[in-house]
Short mmCIF file of the C-alpha atoms (twelve columns), coordinates in Angstrom:
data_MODEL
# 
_entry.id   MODEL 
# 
loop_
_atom_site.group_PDB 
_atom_site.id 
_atom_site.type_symbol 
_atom_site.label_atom_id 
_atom_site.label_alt_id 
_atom_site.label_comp_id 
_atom_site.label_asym_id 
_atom_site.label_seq_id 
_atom_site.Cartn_x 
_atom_site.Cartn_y 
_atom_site.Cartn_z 
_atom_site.pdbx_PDB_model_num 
ATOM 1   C CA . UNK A 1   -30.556 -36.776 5.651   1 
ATOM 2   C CA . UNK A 2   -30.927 -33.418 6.724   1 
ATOM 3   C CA . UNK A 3   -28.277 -31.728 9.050   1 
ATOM 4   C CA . UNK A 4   -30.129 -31.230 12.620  1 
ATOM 5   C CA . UNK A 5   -31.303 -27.918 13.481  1 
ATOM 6   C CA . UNK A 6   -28.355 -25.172 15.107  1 
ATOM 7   C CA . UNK A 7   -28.861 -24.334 18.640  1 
ATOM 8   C CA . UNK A 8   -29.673 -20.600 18.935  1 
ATOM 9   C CA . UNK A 9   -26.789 -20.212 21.197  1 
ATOM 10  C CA . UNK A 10  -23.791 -21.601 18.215  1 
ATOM 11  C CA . UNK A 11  -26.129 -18.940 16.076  1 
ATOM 12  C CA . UNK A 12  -25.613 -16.066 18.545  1 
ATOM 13  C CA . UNK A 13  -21.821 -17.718 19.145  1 
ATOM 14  C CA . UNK A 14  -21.046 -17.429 15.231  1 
ATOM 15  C CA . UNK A 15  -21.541 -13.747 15.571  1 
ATOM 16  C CA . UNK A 16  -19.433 -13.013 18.420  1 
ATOM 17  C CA . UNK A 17  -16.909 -14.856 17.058  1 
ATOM 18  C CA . UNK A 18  -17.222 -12.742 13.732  1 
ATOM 19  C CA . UNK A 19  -16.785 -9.280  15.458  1 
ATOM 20  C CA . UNK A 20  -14.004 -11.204 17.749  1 
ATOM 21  C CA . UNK A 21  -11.905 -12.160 15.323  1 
ATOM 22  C CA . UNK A 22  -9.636  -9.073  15.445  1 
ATOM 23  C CA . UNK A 23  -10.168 -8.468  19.408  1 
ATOM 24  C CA . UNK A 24  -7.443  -8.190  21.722  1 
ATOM 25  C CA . UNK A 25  -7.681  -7.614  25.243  1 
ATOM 26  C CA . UNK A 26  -5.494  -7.225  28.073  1 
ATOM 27  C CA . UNK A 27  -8.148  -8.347  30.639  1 
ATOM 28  C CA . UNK A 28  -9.207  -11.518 30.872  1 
ATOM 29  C CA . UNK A 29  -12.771 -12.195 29.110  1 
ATOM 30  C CA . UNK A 30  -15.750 -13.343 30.250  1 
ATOM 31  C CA . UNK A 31  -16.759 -16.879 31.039  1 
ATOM 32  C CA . UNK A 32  -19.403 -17.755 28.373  1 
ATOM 33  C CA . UNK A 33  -22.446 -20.023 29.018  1 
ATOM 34  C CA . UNK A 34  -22.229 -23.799 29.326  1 
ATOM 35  C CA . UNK A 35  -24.882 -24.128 26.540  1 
ATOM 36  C CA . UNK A 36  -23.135 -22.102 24.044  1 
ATOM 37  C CA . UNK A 37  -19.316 -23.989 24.973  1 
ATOM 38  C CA . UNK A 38  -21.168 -27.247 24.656  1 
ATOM 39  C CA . UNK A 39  -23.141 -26.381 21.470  1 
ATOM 40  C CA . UNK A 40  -19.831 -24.639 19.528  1 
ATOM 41  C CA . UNK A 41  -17.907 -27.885 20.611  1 
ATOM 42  C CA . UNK A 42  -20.018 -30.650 19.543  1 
ATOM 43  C CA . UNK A 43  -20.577 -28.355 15.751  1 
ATOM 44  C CA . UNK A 44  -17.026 -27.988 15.767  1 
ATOM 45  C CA . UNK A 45  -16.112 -32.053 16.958  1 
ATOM 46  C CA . UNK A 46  -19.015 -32.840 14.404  1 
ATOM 47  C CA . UNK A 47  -16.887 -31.529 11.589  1 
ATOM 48  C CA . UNK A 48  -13.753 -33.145 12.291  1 
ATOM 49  C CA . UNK A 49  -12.641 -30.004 13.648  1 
ATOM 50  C CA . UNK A 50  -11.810 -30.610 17.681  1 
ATOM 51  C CA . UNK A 51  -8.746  -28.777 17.471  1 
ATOM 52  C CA . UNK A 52  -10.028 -25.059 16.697  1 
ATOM 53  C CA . UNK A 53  -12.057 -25.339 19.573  1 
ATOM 54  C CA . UNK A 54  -9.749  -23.423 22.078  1 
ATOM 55  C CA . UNK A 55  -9.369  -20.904 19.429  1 
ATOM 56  C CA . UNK A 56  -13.131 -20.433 18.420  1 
ATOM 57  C CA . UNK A 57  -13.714 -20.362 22.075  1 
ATOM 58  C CA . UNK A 58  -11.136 -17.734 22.498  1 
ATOM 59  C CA . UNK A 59  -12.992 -15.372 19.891  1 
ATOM 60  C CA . UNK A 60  -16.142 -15.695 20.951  1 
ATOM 61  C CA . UNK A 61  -14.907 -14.587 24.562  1 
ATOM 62  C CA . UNK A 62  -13.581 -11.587 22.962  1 
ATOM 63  C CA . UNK A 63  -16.714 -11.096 20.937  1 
ATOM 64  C CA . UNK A 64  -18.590 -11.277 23.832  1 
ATOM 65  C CA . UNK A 65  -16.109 -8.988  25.930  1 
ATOM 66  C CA . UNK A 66  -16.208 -5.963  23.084  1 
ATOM 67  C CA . UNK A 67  -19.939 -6.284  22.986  1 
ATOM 68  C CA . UNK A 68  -19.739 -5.651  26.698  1 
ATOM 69  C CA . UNK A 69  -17.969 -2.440  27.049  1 
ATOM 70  C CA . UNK A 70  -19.974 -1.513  23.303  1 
ATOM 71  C CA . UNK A 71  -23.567 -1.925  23.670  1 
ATOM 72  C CA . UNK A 72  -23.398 -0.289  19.896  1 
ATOM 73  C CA . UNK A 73  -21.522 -2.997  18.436  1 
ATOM 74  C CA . UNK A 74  -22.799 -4.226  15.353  1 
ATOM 75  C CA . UNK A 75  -22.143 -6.079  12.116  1 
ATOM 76  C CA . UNK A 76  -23.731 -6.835  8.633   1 
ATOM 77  C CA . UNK A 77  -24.432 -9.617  7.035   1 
ATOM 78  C CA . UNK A 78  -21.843 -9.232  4.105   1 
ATOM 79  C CA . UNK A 79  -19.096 -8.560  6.509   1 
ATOM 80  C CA . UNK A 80  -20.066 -11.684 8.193   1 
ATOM 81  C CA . UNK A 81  -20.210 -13.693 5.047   1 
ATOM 82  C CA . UNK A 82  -16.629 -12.721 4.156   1 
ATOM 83  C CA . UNK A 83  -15.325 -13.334 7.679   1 
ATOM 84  C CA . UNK A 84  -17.212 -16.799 7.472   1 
ATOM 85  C CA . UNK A 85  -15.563 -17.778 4.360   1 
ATOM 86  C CA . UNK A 86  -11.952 -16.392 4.946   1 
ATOM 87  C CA . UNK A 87  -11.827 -18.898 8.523   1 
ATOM 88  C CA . UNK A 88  -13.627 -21.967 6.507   1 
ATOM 89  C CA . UNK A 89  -11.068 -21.449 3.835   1 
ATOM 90  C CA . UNK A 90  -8.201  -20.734 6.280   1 
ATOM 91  C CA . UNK A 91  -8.882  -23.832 8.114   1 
ATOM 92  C CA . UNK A 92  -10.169 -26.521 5.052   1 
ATOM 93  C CA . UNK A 93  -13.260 -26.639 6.738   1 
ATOM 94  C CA . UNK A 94  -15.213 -29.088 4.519   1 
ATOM 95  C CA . UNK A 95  -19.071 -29.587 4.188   1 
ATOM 96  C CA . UNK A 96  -20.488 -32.894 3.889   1 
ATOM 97  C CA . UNK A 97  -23.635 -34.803 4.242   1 
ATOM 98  C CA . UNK A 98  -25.927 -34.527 7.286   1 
ATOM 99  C CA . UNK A 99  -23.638 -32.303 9.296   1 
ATOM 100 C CA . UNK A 100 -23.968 -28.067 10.066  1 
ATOM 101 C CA . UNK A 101 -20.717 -26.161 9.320   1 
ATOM 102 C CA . UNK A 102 -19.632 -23.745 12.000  1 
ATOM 103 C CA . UNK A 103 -19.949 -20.970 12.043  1 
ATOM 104 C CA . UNK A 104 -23.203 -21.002 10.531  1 
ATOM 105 C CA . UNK A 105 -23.859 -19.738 7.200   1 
ATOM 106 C CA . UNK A 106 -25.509 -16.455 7.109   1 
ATOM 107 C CA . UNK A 107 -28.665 -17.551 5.699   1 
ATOM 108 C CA . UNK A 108 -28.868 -19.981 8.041   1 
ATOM 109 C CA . UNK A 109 -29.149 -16.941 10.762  1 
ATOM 110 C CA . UNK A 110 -31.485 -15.119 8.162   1 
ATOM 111 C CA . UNK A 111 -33.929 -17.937 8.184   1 
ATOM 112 C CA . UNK A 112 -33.829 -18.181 11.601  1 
ATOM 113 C CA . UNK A 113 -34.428 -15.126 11.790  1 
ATOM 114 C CA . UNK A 114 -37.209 -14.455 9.694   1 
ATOM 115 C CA . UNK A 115 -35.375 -13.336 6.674   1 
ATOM 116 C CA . UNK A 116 -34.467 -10.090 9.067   1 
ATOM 117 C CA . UNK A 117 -30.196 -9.301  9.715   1 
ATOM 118 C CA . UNK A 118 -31.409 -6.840  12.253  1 
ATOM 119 C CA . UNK A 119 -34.003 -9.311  13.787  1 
ATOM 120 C CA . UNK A 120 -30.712 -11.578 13.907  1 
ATOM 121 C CA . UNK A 121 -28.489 -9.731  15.408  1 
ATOM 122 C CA . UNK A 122 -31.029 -7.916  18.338  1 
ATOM 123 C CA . UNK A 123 -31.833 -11.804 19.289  1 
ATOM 124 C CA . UNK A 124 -28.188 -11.877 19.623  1 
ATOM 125 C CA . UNK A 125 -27.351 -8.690  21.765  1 
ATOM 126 C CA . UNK A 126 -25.813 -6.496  18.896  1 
ATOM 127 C CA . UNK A 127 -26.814 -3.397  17.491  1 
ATOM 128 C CA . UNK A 128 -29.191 -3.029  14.859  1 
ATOM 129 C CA . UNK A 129 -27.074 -3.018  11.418  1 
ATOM 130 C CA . UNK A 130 -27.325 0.189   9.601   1 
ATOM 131 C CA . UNK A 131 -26.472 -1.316  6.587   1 
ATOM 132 C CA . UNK A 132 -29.557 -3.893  5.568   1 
ATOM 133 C CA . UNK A 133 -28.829 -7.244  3.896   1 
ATOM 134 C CA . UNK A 134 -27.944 -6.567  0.272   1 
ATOM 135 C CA . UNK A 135 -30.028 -7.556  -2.934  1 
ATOM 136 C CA . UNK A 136 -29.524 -10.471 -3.715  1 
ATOM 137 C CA . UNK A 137 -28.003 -12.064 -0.884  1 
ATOM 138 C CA . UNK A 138 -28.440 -15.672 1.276   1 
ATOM 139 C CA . UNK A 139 -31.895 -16.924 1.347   1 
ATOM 140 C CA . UNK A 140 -34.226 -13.822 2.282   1 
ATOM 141 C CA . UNK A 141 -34.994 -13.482 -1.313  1 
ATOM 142 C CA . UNK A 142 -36.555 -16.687 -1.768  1 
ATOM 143 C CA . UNK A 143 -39.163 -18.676 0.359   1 
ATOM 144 C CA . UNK A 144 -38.577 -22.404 1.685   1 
ATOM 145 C CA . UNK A 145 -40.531 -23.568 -1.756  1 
ATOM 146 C CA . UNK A 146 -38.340 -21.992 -3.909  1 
ATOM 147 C CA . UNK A 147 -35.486 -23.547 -3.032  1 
ATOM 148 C CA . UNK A 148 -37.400 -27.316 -2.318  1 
ATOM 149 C CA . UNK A 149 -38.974 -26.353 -5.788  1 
ATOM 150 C CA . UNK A 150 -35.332 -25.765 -7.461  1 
ATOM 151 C CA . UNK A 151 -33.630 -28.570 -6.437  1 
ATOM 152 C CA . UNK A 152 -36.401 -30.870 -7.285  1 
ATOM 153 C CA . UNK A 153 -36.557 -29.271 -10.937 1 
ATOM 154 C CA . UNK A 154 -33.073 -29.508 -10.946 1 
ATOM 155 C CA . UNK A 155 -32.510 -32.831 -10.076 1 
ATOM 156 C CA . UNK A 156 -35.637 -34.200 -12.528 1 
ATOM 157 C CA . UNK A 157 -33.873 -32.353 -15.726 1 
ATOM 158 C CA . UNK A 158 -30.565 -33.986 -14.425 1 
ATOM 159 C CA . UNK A 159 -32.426 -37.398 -14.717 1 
ATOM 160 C CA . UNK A 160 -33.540 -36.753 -18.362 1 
ATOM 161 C CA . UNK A 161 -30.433 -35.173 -19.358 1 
ATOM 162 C CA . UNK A 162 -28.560 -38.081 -18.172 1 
ATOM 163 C CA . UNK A 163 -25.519 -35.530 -15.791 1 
ATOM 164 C CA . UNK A 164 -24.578 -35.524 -12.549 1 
ATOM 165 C CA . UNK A 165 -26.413 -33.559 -9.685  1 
ATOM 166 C CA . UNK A 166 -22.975 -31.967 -8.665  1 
ATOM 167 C CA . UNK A 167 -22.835 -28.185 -7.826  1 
ATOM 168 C CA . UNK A 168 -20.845 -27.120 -10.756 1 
ATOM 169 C CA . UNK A 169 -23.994 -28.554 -12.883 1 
ATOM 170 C CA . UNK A 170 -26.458 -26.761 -11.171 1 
ATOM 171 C CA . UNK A 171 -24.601 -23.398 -11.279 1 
ATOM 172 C CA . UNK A 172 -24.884 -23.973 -15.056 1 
ATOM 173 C CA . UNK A 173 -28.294 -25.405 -15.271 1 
ATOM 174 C CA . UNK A 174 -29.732 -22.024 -13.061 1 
ATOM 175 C CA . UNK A 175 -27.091 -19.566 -15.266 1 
ATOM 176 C CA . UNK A 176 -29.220 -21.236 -18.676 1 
ATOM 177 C CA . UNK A 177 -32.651 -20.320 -16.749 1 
ATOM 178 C CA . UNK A 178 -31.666 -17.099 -15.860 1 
ATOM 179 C CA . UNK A 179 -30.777 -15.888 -18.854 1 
ATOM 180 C CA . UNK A 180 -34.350 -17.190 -19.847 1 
ATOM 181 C CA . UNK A 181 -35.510 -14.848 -18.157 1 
ATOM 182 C CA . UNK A 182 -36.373 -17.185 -14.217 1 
ATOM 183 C CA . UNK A 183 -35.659 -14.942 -11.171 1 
ATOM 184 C CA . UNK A 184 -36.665 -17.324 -9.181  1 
ATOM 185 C CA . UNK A 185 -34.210 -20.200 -8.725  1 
ATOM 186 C CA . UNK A 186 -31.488 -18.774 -5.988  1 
ATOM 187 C CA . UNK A 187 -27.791 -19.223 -6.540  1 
ATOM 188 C CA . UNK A 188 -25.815 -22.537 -5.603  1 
ATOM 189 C CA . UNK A 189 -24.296 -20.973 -3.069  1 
ATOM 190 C CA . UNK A 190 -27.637 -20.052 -1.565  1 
ATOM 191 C CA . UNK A 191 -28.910 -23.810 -1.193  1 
ATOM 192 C CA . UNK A 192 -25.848 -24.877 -0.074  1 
ATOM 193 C CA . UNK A 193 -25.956 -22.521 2.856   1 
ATOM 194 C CA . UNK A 194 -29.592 -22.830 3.439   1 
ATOM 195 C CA . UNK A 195 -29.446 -26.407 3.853   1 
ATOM 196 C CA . UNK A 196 -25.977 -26.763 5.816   1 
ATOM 197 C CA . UNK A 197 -24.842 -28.758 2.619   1 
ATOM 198 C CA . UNK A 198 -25.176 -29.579 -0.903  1 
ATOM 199 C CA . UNK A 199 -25.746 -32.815 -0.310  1 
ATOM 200 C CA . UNK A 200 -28.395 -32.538 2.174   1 
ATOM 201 C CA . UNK A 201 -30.378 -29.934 -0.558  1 
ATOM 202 C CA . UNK A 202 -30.356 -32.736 -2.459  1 
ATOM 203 C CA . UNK A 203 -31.539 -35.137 0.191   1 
ATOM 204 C CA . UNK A 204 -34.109 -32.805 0.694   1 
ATOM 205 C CA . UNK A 205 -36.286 -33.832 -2.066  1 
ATOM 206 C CA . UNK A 206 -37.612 -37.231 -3.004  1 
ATOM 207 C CA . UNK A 207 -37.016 -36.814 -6.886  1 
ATOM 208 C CA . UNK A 208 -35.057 -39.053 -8.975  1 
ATOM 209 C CA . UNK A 209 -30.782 -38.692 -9.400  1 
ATOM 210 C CA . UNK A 210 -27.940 -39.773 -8.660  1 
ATOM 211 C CA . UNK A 211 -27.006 -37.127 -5.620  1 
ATOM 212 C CA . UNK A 212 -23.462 -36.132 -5.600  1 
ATOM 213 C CA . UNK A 213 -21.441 -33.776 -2.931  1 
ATOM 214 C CA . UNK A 214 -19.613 -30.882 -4.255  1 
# 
């Protein structure tokens, strides 16, 4: 099963919550809307994660609050990724099958976005990023069919081969490819994000093998 589609407003909440992370403020912030409280709480109760949502709430305020008083305010995508990972880690936030990990992944916002990080982030109020999503990054190198068509390949040689569909086996079965000269099966890392989960990439296809969560 795939995970359901994000609400625009956890998208938009994901990056005020990035740049909010280090905010402090002596005045109170700003209320935010009753779609984006109710969409950040359900993503955050849907990953057995309740408890962070006073905190997460408390970020985005201040995200919201510094983009405000700084209509320049701005972020890239690699400085989101590594402020994504660092709370996930931080907090043993744990993907698994059929369910969207908040705060969303930054593909996730690329796709949605067209494959832009400046399309992303004007949908979301910021500043246009002067620094542009880096080679080789998230999903914007690589169309919807090049990830369905990797994971399908993947899981059909897994079948043959008689080993498991996990993650570490697909890292090595796209590092053999790769050095075959393919440029166009994207990382494990990539799928993972651009699905919500490893398991659901493999859901995602009807091939044959045994599908296993990382």
């Amino acid at each position: 099963m795939v995970a359901p589609l994000v609400p625009d407003s956890a998208l938009h909440a994901s990056l005020l919550f990035a740049v909010g992370q280090s905010q402090h403020t002596a005045e109170p912030p700003p209320e935010l809307s009753a779609d984006m409280m109710d969409s950040v709480s359900a993503m955050l109760t849907n990953q057995d994660t309740p408890h962070l949502i006073p905190l997460v709430q408390e970020a985005v305020r201040a995200g919201q609050q510094s983009l405000e008083r700084n209509p320049g305010l701005t972020i890239s995508a690699k400085r989101y990724a590594e402020i994504r990972s660092e709370f996930i880690a931080k907090h043993a936030i744990l993907s698994s099958k059929g369910k969207q990990i908040w705060p969303v992944g930054a593909t996730t916002i690329l796709k949605r976005a067209g494959g832009s990080w400046n399309a992303a982030l004007r949908a979301a109020g910021f500043s246009t990023s002067k620094q542009q999503t880096p080679q080789g990054f998230g999903s914007a190198r690589f169309t919807p069919e090049q990830f369905s068509n990797a994971i399908r390949t993947f899981k059909s040689d897994a079948a043959r081969g008689n080993f498991s569909t996990k993650l570490q086996h697909y890292v090595e079965w796209r590092k053999h490819l790769v050095k075959q000269g393919r440029t166009d099966i994207p990382s494990g890392p990539s799928i993972r994000n651009f699905y919500g989960s490893w398991s659901a990439a493999l859901s995602s296809t009807n091939a044959e093998g045994p599908a296993e969560q990382d």
